[in-house]
Structures are given as structure tokens and as C-alpha cells.
N, C-alpha and C positions, 0 to 999 in steps of 0.2 A: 663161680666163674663169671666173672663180667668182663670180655675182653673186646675189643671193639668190632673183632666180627662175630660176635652173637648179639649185637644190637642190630645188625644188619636183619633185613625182616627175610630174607633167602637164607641164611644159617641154617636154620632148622630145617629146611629142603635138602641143603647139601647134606648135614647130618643124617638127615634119613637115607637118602640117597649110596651116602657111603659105607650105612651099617649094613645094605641091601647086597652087596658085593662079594662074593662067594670069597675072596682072600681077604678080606677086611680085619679078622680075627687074626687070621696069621702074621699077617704085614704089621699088625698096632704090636704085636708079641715081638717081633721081631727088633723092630726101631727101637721098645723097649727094653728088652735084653742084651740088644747088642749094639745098633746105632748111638744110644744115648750114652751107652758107656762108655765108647769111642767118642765123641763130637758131643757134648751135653747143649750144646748152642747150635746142631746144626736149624739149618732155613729150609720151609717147607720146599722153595726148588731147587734145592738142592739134595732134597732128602727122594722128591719124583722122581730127579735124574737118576740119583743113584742107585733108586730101587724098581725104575719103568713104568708106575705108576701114577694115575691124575694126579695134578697139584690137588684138587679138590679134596681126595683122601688124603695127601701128605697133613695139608690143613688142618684138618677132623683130627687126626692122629696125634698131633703134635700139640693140639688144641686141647684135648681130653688129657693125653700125659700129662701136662700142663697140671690141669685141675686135679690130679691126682697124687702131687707130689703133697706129701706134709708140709701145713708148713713153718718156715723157723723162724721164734721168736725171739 
């Protein structure tokens, strides 16, 4: 994963920051089971608003699913 905010030298702060979050595990569960399947393009403020949560974590979230997808050759 090299995307242009992990070059940012605060990434790894917010990353820490939003793995420290008592719903972190649930909210990335969730976007993934059911957000993505619905909207696979949704945007981090829009994924906040709909779920009341920092942009910051939408970010994290969307940024790790991201690197999680296989990918196709």
C-alpha cells in the first residue's frame, strides 16, 4: 500500500490513533460486510456521515480495505 496519505509523515499517528478506539474493529467489520457491498466506491465523508464517526477513522478504514482487496491481474 503506497497511497498518498501514507506518505504523509501524520498517517501513522492517525493509524495508531484509530486502531486505539473501542468501535474501530466493529465499524471496519461493518463497512466491510455491508457498506462496500452496497456502495464499493463509497468516500471517506461520506462513509463518517453515514456512520457518525471521525473522518479520520472513515480514512483508516477505507484505506486498510483498500490494501486488502486481492489484487486482479
Amino acid at each position: 500500500m503506497d497511497s498518498e496519505l501514507e506518505k504523509s509523515p501524520l498517517w501513522g499517528v492517525l493509524v495508531e490513533a484509530v486502531h486505539c478506539l473501542p468501535t474501530y474493529k466493529s465499524h471496519k467489520s461493518y463497512v466491510k460486510e455491508t457498506i462496500l457491498q452496497q456502495k464499493p466506491g463509497v468516500a471517506a465523508e461520506e462513509l463518517s456521515d453515514r456512520l457518525g464517526i471521525p473522518l479520520g477513522e472513515a480514512m483508516v478504514i477505507l484505506e486498510e480495505l483498500k490494501a486488502e482487496k486481492p489484487k486482479a491481474d
